[in-house]
N, C-alpha and C positions, 0 to 999 in steps of 0.2 A: 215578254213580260217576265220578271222574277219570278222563281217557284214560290208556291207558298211554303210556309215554314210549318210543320204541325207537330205535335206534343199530344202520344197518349199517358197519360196517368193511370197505372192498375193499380187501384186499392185507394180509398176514400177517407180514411182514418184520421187520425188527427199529423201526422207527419207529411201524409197523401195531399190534404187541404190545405197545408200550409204553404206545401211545394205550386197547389194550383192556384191561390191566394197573390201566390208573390208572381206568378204568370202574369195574372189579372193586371197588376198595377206595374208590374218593371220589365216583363217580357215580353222581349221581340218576336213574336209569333202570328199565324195568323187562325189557326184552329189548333181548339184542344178538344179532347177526347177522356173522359171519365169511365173507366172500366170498375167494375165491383160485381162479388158473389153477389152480395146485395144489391140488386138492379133498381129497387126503389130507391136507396140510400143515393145510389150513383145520379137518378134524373133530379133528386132534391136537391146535392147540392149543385146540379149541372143550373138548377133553376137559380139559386142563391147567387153563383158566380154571373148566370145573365143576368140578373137585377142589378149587381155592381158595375157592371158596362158604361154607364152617363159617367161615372169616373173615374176610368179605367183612360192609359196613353193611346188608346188605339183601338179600332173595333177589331175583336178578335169572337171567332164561330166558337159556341162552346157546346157542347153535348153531350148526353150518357150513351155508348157505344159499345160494341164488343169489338173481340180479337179480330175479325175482319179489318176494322178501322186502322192498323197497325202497317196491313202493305205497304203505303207510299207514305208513313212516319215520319219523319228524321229520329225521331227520340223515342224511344218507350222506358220509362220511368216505373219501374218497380218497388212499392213500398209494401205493399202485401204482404201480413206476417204476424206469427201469434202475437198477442198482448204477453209481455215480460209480466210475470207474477211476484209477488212481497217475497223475498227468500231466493229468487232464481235469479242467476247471473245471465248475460246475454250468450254463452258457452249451453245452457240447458235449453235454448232453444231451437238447436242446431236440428235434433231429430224432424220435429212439427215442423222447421220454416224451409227445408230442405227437401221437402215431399213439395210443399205449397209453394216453393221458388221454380222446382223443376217442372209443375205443372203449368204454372205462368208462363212460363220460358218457352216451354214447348209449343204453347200456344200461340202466342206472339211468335215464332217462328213458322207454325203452320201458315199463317197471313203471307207469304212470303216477303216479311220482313228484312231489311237490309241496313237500316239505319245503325244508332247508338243505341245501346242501353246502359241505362242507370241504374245503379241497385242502391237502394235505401232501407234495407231491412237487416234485420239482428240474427247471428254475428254476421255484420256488414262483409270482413274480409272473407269469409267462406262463403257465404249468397253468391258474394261476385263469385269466386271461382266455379261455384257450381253454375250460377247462371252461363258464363263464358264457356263449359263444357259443354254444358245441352242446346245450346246455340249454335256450337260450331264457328262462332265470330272469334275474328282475329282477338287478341287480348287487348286490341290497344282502342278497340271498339266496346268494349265492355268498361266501363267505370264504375266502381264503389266511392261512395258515399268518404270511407275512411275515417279518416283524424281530421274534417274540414273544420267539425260541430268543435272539437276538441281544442282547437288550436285557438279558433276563437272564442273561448269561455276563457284560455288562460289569456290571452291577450287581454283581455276585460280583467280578468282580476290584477294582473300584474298593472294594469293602467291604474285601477283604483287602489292599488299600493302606493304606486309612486305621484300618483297625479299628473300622467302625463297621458296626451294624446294614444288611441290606440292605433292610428294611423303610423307613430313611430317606433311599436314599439313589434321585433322581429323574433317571434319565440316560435317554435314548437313543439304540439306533440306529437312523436315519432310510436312504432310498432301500431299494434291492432287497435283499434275498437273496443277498445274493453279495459280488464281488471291490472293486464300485463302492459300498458302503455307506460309509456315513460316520457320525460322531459329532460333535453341534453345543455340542460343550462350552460356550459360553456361556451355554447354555439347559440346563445341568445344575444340578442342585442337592441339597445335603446338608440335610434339611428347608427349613425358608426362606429357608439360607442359600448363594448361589451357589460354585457348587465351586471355580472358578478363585479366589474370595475366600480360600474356606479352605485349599487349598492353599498361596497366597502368605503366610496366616499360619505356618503348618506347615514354610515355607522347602523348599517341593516346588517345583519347574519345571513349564512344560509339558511338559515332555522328558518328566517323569516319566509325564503319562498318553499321550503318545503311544509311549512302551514298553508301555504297555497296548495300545493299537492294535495295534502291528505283532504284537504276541503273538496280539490277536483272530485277525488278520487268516490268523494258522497254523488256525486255528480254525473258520473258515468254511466 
């Protein structure tokens, strides 16, 4: 028989639920696992996701569980992590999420864990590396979150620029997570044909996609 496929989730929050939300309904799994400080928060929404089941692709075991649940994983999924506050960049949450990434971490390793881990928490590219220290996992088992969120906000704006499909259209955002990202417009392109090309046909400026930036940049 195939193994089963299983999926812990630490931390229940709104980025937490959304990642176990889209389990529910497009992922290939066959148990998830709900971890939270808040062990009521965790069985609530563990009950919310079994209620969604009658329409979900597939029956999949759902549960609030601890770091045990983590041994025979394939994935453990980390979003756990302060709330970003009005005024603070994702760089001031380094001290707070960095105590609470390396606890997780360790935890989930106590399990005698072996699978992947995910990191979805702020600043994403430091979590991962701290997470991948206190682990002891190879790097290439460790995955951040990164520029995924990023790349597709700009693909959406640039599609409702031009009115074309976002399926065609090949941008991204390159460096961190954060306030220092950037976008390599020259290495953008609209199928096989370079964006700044089609722009300068269209009688758009750069101006035009750098009002896209400064827009992202509200967005970050």
């Amino acid at each position: 028989m195939k193994q089963k496929r299983k999926v812990v989730l630490i931390g229940t929050g709104f980025v937490g639920m959304s990642f176990a939300y889209s389990m529910l309904m497009t992922g290939d799994i066959d148990d998830l696992v709900l971890i939270d400080i808040n062990k009521e928060k965790a069985v609530g929404e563990a009950m919310d996701l079994q209620h969604g089941l009658p329409y979900a692709r597939r029956k999949i075991d759902i549960k609030a569980g601890n770091y045990d649940d983590c041994e025979d994983a394939d994935i453990a999924v980390i979003t756990a992590g302060a709330t970003q506050k009005p005024g603070e960049t994702r760089l001031d949450l380094t001290v707070t999420d960095t105590k609470i990434v390396k606890n997780v971490t360790s935890n989930i390793m106590k399990s005698g864990f072996h699978g992947v881990l995910i990191v979805a928490c702020n600043p994403v590219d430091i979590m991962t590396y701290v997470a991948q220290k206190v682990s002891g996992l190879p790097p290439t088992k460790v995955i951040g979150t990164g520029t995924l969120l990023d790349t597709a906000r700009l693909r959406f704006m640039l599609s409702e620029m031009l009115n074309i499909s976002t399926n065609n259209i090949h941008a991204y955002i390159m460096g961190e997570h954060g306030d220092t990202s950037f976008v390599p417009w020259d290495h953008a392109f609209i199928g096989s044909k370079k964006l700044l090309e089609v722009i300068e046909k269209r009688d758009l400026s750069l101006d035009s996609l750098n009002k896209i930036r400064l827009t992202f940049n509200l967005l970050i």
